[in-house]
DSSP file (Angstrom, degrees, kcal/mol; ACC not computed):
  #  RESIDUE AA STRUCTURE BP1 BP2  ACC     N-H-->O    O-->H-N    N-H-->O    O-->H-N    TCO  KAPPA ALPHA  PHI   PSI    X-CA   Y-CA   Z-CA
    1    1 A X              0   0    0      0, 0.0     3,-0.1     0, 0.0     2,-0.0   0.000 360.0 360.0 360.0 124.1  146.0  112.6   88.8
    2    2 A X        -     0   0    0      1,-0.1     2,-0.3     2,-0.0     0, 0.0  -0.246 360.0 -96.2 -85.3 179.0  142.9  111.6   87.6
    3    3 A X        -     0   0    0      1,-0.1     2,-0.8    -2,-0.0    -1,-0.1  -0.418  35.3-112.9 -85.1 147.9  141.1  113.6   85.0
    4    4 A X        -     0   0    0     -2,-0.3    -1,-0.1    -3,-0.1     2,-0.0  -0.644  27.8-163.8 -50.0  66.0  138.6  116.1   85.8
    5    5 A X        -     0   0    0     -2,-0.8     2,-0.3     0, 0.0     0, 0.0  -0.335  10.4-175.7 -57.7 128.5  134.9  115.3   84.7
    6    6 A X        -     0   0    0     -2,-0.0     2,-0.2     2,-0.0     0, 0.0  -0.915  10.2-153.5-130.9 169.6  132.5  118.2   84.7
    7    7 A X        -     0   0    0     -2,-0.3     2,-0.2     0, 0.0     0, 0.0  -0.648   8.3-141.8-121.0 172.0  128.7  118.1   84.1
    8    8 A X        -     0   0    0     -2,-0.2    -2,-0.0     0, 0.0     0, 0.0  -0.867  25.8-126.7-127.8  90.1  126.3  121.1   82.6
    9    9 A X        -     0   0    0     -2,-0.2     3,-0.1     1,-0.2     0, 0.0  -0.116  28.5-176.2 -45.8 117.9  123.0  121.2   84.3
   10   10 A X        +     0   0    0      1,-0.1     2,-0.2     0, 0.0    -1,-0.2   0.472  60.1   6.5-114.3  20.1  120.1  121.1   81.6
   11   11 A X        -     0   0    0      2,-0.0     2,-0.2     0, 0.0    -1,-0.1  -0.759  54.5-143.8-172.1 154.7  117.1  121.5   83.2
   12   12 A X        -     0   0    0     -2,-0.2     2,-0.5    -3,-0.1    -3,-0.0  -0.858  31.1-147.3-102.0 156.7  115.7  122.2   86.9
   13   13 A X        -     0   0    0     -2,-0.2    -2,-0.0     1,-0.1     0, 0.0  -0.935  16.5-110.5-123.8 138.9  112.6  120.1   87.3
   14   14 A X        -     0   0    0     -2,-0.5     2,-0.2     1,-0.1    -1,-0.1  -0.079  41.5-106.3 -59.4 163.6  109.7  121.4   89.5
   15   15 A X        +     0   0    0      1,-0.2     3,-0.2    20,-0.0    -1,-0.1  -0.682  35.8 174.9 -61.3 142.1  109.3  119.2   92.9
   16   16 A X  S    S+     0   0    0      1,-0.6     2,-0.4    -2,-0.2    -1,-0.2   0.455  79.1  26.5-116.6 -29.4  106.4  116.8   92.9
   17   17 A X        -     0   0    0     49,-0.0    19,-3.6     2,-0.0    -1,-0.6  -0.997  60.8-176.5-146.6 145.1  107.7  115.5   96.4
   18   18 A X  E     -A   35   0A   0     47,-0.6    17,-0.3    -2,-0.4    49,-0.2  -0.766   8.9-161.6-120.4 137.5  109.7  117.0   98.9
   19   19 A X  E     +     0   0A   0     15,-1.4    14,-0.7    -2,-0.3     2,-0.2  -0.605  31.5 159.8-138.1  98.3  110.8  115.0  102.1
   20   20 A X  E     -A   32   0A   0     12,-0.2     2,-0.5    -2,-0.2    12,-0.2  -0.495  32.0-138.6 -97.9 175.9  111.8  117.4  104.7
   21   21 A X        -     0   0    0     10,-2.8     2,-1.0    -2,-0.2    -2,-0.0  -0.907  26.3-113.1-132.7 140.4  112.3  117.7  108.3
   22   22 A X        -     0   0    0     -2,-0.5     8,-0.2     8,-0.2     7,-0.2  -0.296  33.8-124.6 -60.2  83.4  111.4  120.3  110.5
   23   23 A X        -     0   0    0      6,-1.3     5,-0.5    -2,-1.0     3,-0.4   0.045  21.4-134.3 -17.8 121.9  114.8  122.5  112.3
   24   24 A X  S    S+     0   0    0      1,-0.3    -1,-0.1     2,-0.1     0, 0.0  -0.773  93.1  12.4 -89.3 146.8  114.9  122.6  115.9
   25   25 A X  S    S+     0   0    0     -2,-0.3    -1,-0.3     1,-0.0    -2,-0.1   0.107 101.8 105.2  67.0  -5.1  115.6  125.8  117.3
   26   26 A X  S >  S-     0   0    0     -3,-0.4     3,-0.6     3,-0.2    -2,-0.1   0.277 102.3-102.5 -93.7 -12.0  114.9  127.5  113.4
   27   27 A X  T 3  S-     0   0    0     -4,-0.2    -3,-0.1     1,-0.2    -4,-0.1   0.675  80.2 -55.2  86.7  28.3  111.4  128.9  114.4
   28   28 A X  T 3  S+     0   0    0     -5,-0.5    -1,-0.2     1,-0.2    -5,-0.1   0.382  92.8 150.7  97.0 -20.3  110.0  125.6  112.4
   29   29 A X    <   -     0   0    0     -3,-0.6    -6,-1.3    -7,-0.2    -1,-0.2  -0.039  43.0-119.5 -73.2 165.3  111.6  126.2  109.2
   30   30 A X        -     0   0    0     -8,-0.2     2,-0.3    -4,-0.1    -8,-0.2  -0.155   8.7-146.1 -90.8-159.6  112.4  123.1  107.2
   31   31 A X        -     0   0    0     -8,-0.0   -10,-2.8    -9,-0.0     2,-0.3  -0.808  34.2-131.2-164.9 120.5  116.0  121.4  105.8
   32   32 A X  E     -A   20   0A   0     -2,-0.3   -12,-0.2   -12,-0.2     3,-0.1  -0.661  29.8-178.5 -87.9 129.7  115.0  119.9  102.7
   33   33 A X  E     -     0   0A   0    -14,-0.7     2,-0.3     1,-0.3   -13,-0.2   0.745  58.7 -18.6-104.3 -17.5  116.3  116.1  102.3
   34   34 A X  E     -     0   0A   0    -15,-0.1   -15,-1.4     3,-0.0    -1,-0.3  -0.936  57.3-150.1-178.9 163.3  115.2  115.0   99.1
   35   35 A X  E     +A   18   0A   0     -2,-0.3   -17,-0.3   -17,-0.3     3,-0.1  -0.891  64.9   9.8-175.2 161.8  113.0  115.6   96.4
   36   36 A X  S    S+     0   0    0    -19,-3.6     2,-0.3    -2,-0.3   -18,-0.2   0.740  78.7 141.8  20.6  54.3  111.0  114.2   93.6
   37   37 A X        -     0   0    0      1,-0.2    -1,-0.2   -20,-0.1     3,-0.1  -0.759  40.1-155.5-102.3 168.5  111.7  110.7   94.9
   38   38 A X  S    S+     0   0    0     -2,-0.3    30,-1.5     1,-0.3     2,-0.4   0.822  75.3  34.7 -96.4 -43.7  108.6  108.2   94.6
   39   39 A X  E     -b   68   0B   0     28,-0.2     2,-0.4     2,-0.0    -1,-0.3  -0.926  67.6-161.9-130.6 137.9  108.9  105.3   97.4
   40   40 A X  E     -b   69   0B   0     28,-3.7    30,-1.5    -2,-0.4     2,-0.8  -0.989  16.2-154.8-118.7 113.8  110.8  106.5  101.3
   41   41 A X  E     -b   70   0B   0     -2,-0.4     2,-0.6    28,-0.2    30,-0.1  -0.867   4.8-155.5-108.3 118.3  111.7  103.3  102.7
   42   42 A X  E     -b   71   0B   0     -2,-0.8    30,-1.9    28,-0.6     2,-0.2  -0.773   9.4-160.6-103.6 124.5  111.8  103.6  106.5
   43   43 A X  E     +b   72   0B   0     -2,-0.6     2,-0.3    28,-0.2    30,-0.2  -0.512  17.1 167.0-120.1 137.3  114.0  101.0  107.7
   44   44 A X  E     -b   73   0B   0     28,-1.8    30,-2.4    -2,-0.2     6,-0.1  -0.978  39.3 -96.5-164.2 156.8  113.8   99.9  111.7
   45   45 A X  E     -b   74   0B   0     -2,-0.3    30,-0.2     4,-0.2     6,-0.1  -0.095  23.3-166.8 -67.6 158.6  115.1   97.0  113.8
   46   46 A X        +     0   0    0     28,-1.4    -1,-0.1    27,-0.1    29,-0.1   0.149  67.6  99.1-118.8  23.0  112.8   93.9  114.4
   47   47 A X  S >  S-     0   0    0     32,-0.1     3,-1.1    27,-0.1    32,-0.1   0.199 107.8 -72.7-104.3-152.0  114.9   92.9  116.7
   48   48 A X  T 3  S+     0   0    0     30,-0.3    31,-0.1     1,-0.2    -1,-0.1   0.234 127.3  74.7-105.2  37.7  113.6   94.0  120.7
   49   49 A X  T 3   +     0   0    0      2,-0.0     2,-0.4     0, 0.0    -1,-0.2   0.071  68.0 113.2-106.9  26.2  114.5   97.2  119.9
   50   50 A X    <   -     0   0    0     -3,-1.1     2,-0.5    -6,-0.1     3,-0.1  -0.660  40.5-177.4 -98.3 140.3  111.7   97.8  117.8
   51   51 A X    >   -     0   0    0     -2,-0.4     3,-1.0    -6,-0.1     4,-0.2  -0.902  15.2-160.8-137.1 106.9  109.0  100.5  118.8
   52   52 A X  T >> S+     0   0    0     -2,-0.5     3,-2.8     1,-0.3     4,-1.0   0.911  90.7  65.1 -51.9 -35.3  106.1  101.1  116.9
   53   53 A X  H >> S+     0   0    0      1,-0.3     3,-1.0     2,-0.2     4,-0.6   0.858  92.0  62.6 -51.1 -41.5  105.5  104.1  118.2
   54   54 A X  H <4 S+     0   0    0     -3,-1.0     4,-0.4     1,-0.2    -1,-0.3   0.444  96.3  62.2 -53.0 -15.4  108.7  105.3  116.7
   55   55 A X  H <>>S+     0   0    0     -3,-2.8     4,-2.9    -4,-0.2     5,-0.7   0.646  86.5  76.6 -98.3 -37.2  107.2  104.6  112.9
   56   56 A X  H <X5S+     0   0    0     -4,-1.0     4,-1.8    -3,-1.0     5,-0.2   0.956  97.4  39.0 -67.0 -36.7  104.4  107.1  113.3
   57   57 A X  H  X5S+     0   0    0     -4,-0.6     4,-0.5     2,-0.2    -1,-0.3   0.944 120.7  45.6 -75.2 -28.6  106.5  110.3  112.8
   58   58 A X  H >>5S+     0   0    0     -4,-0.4     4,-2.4     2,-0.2     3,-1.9   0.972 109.5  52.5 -78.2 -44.5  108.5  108.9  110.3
   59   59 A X  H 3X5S+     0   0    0     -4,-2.9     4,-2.4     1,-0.3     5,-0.3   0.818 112.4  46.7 -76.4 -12.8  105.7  107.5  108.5
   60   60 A X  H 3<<S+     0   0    0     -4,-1.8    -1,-0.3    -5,-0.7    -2,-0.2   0.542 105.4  55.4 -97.8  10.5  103.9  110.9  108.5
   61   61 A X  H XX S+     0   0    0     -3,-1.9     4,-2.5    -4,-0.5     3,-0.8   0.757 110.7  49.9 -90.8 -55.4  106.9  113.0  107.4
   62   62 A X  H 3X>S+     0   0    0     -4,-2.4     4,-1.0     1,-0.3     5,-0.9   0.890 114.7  44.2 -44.3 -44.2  106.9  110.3  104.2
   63   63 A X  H 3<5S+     0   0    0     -4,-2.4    -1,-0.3    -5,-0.2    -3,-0.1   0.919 112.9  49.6 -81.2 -16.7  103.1  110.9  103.6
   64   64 A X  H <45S+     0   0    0     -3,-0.8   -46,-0.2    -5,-0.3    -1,-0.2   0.637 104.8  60.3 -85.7 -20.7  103.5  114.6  104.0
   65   65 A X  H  <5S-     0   0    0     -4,-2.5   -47,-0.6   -46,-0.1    -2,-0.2   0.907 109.8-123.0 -77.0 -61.8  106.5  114.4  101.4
   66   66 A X  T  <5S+     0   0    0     -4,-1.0    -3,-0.1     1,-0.4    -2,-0.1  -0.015  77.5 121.3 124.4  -2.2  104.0  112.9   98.6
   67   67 A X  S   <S-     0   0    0     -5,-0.9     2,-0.5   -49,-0.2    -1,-0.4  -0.202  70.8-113.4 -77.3 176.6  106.5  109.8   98.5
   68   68 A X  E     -b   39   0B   0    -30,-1.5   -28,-3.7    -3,-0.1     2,-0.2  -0.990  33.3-142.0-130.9 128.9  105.0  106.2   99.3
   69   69 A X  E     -b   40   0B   0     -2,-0.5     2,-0.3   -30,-0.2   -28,-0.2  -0.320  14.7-159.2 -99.4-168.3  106.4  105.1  102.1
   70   70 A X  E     -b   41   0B   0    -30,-1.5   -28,-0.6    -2,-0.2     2,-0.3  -0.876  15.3-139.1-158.6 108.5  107.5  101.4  102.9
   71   71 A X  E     -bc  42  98B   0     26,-1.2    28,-1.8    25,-0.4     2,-0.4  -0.490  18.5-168.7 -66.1 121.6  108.0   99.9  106.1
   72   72 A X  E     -bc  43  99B   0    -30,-1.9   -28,-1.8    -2,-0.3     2,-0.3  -0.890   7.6-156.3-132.4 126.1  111.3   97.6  106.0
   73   73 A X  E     -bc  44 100B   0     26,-2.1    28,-2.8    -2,-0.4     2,-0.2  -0.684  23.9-171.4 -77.1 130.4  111.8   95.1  109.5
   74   74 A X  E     +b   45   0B   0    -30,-2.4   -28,-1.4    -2,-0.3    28,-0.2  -0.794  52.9  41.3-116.0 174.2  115.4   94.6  109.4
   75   75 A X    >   +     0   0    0     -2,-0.2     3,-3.2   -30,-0.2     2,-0.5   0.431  59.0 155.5 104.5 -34.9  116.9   92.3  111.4
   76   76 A X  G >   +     0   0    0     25,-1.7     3,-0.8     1,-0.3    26,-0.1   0.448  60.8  78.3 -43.4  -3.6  114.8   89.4  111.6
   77   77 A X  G 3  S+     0   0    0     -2,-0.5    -1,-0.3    24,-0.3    25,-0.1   0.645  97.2  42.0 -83.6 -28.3  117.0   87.3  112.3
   78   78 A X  G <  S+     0   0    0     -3,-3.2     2,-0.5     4,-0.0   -30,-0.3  -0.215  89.2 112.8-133.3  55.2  117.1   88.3  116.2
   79   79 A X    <   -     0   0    0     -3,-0.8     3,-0.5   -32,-0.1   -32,-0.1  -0.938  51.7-166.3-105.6 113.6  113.3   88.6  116.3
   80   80 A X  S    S+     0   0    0     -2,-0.5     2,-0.1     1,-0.2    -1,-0.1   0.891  83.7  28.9 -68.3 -24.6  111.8   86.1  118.4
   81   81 A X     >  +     0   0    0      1,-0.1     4,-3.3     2,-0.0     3,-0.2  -0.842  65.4 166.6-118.6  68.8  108.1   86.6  117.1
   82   82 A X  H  > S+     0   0    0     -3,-0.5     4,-1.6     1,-0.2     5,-0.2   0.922  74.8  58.8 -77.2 -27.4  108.5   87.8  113.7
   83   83 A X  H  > S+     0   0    0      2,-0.2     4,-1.4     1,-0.2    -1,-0.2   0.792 106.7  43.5 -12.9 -66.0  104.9   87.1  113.1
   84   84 A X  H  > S+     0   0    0     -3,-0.2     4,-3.2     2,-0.2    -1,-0.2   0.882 110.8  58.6 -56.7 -58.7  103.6   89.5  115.9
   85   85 A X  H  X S+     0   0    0     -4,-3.3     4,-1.2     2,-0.2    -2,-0.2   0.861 107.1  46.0 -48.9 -35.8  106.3   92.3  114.7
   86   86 A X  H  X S+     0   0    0     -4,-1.6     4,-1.9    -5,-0.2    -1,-0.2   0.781 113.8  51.2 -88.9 -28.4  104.9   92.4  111.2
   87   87 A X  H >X S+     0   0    0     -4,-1.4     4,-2.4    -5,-0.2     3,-0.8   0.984 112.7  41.7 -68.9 -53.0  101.4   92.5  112.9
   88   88 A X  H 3X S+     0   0    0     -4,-3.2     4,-1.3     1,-0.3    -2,-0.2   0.667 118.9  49.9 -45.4 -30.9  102.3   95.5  115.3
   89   89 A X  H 3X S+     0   0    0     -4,-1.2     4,-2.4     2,-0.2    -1,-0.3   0.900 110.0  49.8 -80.7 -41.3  104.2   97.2  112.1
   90   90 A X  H <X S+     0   0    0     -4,-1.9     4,-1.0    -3,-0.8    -2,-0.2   0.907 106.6  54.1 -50.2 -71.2  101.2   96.6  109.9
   91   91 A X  H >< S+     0   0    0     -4,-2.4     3,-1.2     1,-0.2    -2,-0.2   0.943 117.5  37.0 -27.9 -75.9   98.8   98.2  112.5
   92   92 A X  H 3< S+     0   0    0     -4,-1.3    -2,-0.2     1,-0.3    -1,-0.2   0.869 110.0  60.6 -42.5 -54.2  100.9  101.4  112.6
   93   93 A X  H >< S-     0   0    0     -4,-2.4     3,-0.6     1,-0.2     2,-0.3   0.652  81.1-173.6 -53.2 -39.1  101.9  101.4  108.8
   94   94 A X  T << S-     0   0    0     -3,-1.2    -1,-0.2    -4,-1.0    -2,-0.0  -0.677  72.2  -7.5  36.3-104.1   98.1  101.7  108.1
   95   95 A X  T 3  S+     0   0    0     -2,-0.3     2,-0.8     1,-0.1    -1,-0.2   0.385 111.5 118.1 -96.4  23.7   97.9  101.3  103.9
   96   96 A X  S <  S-     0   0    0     -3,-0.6   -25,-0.4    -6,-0.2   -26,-0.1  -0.621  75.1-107.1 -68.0 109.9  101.7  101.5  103.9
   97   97 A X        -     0   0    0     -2,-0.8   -26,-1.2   -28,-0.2     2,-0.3   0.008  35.9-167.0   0.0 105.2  103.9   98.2  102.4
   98   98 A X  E     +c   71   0B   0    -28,-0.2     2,-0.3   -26,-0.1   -26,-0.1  -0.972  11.7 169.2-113.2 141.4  105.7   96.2  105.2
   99   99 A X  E     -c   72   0B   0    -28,-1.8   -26,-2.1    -2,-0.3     2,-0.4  -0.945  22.4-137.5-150.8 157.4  108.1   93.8  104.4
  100  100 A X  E     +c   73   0B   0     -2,-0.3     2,-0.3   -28,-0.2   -26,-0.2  -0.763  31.7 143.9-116.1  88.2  110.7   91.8  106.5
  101  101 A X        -     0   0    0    -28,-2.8   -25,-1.7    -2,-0.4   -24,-0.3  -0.416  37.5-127.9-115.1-167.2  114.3   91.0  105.8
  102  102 A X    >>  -     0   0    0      5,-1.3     3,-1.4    -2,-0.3     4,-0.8  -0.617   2.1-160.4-148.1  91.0  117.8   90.5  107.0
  103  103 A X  T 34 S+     0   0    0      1,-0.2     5,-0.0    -2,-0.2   -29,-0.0   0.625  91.2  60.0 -56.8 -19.8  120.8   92.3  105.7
  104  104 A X  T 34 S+     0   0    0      1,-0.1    -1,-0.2    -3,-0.1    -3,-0.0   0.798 115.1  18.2 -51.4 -51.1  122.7   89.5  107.3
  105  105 A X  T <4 S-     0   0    0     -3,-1.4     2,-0.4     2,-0.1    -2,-0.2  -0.087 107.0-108.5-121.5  26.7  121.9   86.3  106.2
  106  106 A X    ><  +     0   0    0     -4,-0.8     3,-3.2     1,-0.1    -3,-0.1   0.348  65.7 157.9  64.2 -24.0  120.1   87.9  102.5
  107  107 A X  T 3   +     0   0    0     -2,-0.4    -5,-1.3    -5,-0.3    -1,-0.1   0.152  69.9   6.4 -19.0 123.9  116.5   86.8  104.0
  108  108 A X  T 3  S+     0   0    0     -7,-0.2     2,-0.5     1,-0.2    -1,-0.2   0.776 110.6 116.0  72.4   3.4  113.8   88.7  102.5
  109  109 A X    <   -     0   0    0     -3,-3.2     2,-0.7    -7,-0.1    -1,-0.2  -0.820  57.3-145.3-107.2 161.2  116.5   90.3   99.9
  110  110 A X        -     0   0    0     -2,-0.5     2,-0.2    -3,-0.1    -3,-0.0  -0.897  16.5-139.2-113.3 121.1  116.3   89.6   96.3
  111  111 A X        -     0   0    0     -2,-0.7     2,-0.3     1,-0.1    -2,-0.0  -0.512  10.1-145.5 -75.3 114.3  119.7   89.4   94.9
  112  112 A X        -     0   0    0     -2,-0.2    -1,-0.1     1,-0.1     2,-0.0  -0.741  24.6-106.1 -97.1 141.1  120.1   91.0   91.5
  113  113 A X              0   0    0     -2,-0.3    -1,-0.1     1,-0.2     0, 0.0  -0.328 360.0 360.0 -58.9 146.3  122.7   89.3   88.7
  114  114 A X              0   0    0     -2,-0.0    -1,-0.2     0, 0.0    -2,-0.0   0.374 360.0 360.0 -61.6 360.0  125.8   91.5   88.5
């Protein structure tokens, strides 16, 4: 059996960012997901499942956490116009980061030494 690690909390640390989402049926109240993180990177197909329209709520819950969000096309790989996708994501993102990869073939990843 292994042994039994415990920790001692030694601080709470105030929130500077929050990223919640609103309950349905709850009268509005939120369900906290996260907090004090810096960059929300909201991850969507580029494939021809991709809908911009679908980026605008996410990318206003990220600015309404106080996080910076980051657009990431995954996928790319069964995008026929990846060109066009990164404009259409861009539009939406307004001055968010959008960046293009494939979790498939490593495209777009940078590979850190072990």
């Amino acid at each position: 059996m292994p042994s039994e690690e415990k920790a001692l909390i030694q601080a709470i640390l105030p929130r500077r960012t929050q990223l919640c989402r609103k309950m349905i049926g709850r009268g509005g109240t939120e369900h906290i997901l996260a907090t004090n993180i810096d960059t929300a990177f909201l991850v969507t197909a580029a494939d021809s499942s991709f809908d911009a329209a679908r980026l605008e709520p996410m990318l206003a819950v990220a600015h309404e956490s106080g996080a910076r969000p980051v657009v990431l096309l995954n996928k790319t790989d069964l995008c026929a116009d990846l060109d066009a996708r990164l404009a259409d994501a861009t539009r939406m993102a307004g001055d968010a980061l959008v960046l293009a990869a494939c979790a498939l073939t490593g495209r777009g990843v940078k590979h850190w030494p072990n």
